[in-house]
Backbone as CSV, one residue per row, in Angstrom:
resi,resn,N_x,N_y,N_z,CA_x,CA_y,CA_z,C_x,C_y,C_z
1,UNK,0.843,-1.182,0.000,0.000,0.000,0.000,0.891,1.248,0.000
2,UNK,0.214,2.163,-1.040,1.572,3.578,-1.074,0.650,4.599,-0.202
3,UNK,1.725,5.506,0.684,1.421,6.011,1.576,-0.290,7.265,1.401
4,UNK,0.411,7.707,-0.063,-1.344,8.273,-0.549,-2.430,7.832,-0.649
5,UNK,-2.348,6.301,-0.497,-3.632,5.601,-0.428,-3.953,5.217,0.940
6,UNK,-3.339,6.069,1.903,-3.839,5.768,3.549,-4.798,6.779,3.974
7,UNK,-5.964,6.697,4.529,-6.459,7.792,4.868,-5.562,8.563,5.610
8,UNK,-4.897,8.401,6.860,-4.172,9.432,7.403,-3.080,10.389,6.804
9,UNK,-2.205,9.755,5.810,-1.215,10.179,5.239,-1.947,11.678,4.596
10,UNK,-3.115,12.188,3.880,-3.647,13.346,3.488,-3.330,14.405,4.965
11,UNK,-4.092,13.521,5.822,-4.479,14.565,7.165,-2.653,15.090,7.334
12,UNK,-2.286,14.034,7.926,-0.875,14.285,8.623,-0.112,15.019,7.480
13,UNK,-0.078,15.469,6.254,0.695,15.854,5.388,0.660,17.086,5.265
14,UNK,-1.232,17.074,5.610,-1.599,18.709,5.492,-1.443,19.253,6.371
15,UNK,-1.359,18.408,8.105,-1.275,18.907,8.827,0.250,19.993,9.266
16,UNK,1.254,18.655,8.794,2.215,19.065,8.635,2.862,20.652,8.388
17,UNK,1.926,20.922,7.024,2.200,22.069,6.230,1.439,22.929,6.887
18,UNK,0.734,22.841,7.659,-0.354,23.875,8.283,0.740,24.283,9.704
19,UNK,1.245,23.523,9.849,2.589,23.391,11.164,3.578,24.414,11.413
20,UNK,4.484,23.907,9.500,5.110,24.494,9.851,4.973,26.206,9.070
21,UNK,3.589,26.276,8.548,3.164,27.796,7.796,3.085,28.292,9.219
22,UNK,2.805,27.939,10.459,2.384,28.457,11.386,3.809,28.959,12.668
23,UNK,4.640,27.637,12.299,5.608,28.365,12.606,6.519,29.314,12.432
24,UNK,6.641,29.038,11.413,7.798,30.556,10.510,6.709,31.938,10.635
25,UNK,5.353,31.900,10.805,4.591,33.197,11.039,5.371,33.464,12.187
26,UNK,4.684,32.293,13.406,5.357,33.057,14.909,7.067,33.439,14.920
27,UNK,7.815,32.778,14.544,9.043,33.125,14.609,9.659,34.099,14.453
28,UNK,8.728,34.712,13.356,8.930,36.177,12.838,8.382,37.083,14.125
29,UNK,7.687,36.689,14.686,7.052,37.460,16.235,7.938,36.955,17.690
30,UNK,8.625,36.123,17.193,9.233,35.552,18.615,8.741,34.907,19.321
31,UNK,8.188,33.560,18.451,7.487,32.662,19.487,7.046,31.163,18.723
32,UNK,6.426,30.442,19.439,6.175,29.207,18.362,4.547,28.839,18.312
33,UNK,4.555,28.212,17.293,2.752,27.880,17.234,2.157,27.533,18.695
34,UNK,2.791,26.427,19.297,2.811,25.570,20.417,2.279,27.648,21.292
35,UNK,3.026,28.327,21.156,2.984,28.929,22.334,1.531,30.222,21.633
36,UNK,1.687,30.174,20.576,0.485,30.861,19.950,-1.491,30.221,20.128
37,UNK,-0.870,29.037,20.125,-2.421,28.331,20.255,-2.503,28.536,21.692
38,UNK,-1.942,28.423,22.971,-2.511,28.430,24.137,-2.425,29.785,24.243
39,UNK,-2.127,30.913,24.019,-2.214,32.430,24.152,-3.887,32.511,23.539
40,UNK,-4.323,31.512,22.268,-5.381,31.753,21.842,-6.710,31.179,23.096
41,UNK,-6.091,30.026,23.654,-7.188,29.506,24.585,-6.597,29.962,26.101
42,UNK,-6.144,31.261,26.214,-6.646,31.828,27.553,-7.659,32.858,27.841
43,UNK,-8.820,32.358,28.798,-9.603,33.084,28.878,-8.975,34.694,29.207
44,UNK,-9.722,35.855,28.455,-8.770,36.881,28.673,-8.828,37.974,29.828
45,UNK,-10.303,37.605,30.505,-10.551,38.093,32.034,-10.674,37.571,32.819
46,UNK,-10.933,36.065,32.798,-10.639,35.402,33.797,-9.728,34.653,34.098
47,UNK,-9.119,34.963,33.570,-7.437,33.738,33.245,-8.502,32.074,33.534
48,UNK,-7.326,31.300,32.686,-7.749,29.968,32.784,-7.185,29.261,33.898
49,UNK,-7.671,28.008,34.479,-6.523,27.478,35.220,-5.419,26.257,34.412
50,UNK,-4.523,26.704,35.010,-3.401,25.482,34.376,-3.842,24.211,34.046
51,UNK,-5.110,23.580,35.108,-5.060,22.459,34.674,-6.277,22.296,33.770
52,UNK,-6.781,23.497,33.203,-8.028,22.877,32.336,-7.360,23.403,30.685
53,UNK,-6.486,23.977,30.292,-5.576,24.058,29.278,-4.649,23.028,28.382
54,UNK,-4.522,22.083,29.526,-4.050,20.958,28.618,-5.216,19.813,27.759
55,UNK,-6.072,19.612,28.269,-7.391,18.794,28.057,-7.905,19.697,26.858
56,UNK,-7.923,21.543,26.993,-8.298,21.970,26.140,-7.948,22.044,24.467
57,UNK,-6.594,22.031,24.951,-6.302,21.968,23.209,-5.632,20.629,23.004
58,UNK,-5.753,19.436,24.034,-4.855,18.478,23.421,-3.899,18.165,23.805
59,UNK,-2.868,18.636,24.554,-1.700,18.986,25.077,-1.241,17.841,25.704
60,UNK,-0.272,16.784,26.382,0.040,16.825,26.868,0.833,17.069,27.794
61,UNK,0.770,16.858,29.461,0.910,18.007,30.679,2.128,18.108,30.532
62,UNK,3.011,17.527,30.144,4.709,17.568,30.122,5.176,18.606,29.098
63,UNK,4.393,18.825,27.580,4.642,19.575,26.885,4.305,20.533,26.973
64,UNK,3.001,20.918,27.910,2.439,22.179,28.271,2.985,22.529,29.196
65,UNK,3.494,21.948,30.571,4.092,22.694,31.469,5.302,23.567,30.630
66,UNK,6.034,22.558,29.820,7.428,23.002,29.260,6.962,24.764,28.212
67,UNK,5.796,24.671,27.601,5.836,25.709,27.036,4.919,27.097,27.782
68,UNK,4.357,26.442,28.424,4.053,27.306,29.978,5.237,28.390,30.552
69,UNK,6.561,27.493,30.810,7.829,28.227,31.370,8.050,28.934,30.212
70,UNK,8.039,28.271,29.249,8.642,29.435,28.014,7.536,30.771,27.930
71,UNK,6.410,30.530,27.439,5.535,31.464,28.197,5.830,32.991,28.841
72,UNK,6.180,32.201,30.230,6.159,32.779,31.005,7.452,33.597,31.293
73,UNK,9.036,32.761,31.009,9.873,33.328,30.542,9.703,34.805,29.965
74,UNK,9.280,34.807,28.748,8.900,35.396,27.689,8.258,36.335,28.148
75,UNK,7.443,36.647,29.242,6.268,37.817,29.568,5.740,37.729,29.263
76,UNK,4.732,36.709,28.332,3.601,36.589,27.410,2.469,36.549,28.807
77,UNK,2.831,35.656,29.834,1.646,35.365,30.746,2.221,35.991,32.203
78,UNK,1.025,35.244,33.389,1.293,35.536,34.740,0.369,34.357,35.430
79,UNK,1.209,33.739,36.609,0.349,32.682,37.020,-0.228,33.466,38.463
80,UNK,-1.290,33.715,38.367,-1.709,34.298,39.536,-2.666,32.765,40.853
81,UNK,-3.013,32.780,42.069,-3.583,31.846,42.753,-5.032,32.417,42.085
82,UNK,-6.011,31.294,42.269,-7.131,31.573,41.749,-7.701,32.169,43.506
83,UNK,-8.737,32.758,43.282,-8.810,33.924,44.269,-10.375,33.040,45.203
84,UNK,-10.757,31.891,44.647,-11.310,31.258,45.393,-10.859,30.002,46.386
85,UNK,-10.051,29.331,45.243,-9.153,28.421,45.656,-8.105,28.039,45.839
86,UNK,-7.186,28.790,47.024,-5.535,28.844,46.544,-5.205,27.898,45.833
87,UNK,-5.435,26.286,46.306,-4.746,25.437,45.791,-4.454,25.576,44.075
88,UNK,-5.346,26.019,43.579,-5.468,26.015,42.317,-4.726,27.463,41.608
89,UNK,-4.121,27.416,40.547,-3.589,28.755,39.753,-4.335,28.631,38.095
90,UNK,-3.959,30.052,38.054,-4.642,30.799,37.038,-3.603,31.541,36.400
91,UNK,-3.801,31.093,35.120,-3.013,31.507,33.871,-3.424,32.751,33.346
92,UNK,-2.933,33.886,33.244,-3.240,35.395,32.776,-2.587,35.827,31.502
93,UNK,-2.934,36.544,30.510,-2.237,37.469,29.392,-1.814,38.198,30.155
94,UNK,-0.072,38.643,30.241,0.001,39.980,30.168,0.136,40.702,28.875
95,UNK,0.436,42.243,29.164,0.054,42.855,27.959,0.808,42.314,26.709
96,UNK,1.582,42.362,27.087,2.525,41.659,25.897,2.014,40.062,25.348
97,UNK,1.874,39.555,26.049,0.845,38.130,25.778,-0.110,38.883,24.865
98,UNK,-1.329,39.959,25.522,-2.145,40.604,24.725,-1.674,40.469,23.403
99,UNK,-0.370,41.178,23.179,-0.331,41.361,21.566,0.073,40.482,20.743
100,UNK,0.504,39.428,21.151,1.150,38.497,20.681,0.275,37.569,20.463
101,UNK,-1.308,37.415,21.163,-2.370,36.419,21.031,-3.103,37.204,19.685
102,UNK,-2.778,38.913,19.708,-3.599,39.557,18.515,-2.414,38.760,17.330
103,UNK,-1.551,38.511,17.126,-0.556,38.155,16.133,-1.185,36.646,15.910
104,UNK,-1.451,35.824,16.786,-1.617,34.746,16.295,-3.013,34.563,16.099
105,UNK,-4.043,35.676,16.646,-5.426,35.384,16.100,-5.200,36.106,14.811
106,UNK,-4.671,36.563,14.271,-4.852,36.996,13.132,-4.494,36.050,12.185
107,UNK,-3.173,35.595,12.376,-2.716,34.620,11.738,-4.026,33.226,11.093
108,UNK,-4.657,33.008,12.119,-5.426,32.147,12.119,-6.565,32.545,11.104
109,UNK,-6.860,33.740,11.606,-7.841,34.451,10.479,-7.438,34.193,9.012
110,UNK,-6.072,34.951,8.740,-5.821,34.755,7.338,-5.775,33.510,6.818
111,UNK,-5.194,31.884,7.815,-5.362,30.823,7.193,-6.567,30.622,6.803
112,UNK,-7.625,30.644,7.680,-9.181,30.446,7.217,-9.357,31.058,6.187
113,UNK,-9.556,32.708,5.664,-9.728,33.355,4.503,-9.184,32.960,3.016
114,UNK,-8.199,32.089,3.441,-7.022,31.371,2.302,-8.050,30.026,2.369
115,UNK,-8.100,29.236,3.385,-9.142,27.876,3.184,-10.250,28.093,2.525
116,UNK,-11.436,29.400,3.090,-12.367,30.011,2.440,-12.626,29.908,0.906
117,UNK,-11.476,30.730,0.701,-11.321,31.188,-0.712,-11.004,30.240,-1.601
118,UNK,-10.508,29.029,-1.201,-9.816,27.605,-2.101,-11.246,26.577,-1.971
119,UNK,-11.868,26.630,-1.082,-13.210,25.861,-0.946,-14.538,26.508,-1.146
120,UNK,-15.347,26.122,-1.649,-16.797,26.083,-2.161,-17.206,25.903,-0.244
121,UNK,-18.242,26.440,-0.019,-19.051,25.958,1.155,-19.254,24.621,1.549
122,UNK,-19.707,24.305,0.135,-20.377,22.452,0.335,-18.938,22.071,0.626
123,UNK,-17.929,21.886,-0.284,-16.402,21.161,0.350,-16.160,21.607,1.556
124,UNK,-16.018,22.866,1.901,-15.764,23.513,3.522,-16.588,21.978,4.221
125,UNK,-17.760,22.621,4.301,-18.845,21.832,5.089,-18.508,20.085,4.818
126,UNK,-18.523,19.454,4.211,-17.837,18.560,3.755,-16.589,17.947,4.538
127,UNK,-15.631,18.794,4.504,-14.467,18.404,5.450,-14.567,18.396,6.894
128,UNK,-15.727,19.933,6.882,-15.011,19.645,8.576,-16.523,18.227,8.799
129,UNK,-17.560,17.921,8.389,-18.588,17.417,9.037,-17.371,15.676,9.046
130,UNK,-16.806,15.304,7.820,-16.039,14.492,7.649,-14.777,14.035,9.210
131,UNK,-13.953,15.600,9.542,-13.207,15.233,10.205,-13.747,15.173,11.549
132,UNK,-15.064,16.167,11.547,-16.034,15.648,12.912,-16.349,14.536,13.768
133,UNK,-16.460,13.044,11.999,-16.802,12.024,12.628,-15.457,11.519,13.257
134,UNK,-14.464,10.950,11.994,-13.048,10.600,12.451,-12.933,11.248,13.460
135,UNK,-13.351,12.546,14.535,-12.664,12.607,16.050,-13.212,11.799,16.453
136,UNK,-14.828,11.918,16.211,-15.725,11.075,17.374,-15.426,9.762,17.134
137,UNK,-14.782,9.113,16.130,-14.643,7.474,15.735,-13.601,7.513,16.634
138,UNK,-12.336,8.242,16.764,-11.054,8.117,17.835,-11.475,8.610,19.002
139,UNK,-12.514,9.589,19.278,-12.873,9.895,20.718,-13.257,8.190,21.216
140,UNK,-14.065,8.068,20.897,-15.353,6.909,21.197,-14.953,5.286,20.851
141,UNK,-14.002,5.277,20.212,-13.880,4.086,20.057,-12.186,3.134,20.197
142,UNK,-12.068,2.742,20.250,-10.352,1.501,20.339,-10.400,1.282,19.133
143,UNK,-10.193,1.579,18.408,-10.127,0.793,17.225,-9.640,-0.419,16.852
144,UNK,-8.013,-0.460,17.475,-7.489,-1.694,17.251,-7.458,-2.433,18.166
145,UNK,-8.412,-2.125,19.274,-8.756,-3.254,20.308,-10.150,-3.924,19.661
146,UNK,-10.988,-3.145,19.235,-12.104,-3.822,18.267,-11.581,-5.119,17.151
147,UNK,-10.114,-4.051,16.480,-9.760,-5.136,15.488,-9.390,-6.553,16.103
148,UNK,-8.511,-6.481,17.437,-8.192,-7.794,18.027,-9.236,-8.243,18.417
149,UNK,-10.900,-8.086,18.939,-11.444,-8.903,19.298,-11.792,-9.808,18.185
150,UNK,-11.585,-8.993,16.858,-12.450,-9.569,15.902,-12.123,-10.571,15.384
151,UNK,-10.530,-10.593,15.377,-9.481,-11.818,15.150,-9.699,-12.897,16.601
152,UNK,-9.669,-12.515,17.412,-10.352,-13.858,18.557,-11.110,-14.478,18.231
153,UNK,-12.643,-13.195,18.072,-13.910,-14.347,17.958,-14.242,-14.983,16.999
């Protein structure tokens, strides 16, 4: 089987290229996608807490703590105690975060306007209802634990 005839090989190829268009944007701003997408998912008045950020975009906690410090390094954020529950902290924009989340929401904008413009509605609609299911088939299901039962029974 050649790798274009795998369903994933499309996703992961495009994804790829969507990767690294996204990195050479931030770089030019001083920063990396990794640190652009969670600037995009912090709430911007209530700060988020640390631990509902990784679940949010996917993350795992080892790679998010790590780009957390960079982050934070950076001045982009501020970990403040959440003001109900010490135990718990809260992830903040500072201003500079501010502008740097306007750099990468924009960014995001123009990819869409570029997707927009290359797709008809029905294809738009099409892909994402398509990659909708494939989450919910990998949310919801084992796949290749299904496949081994099937070879048992």
């Amino acid at each position: 089987m050649k790798p274009e005839e795998t369903i994933d090989f499309p996703i992961r190829w495009a994804w790829h290229k969507i990767s690294r268009l996204y990195n050479i944007e931030a770089q030019k701003h001083g920063f990396t996608m990794s640190i652009g997408y969670v600037l995009l998912n912090i709430d911007r008045d209530k700060g988020t807490p640390s631990t509902k950020l990784g679940p949010l975009m996917g993350m795992e906690s080892r790679s998010l703590t790590r780009t957390l410090k960079s982050m934070e390094d950076l001045g982009f954020i501020e970990r403040k105690p959440d003001e109900f529950d010490k135990r718990k902290v809260r992830i903040f924009l500072t201003d500079l975060g501010e502008k740097k989340r306007k750099v990468s929401r924009d960014t995001v904008l123009k990819f869409n306007d570029a997707v927009h413009s290359a797709l008809t509605d029905k294809e738009l609609n099409q892909m994402l209802t398509t990659m909708n299911k494939i989450n919910h088939l990998l949310d919801n299901e084992d796949i290749f634990q299904l496949e081994t039962e099937t070879l048992r029974g």
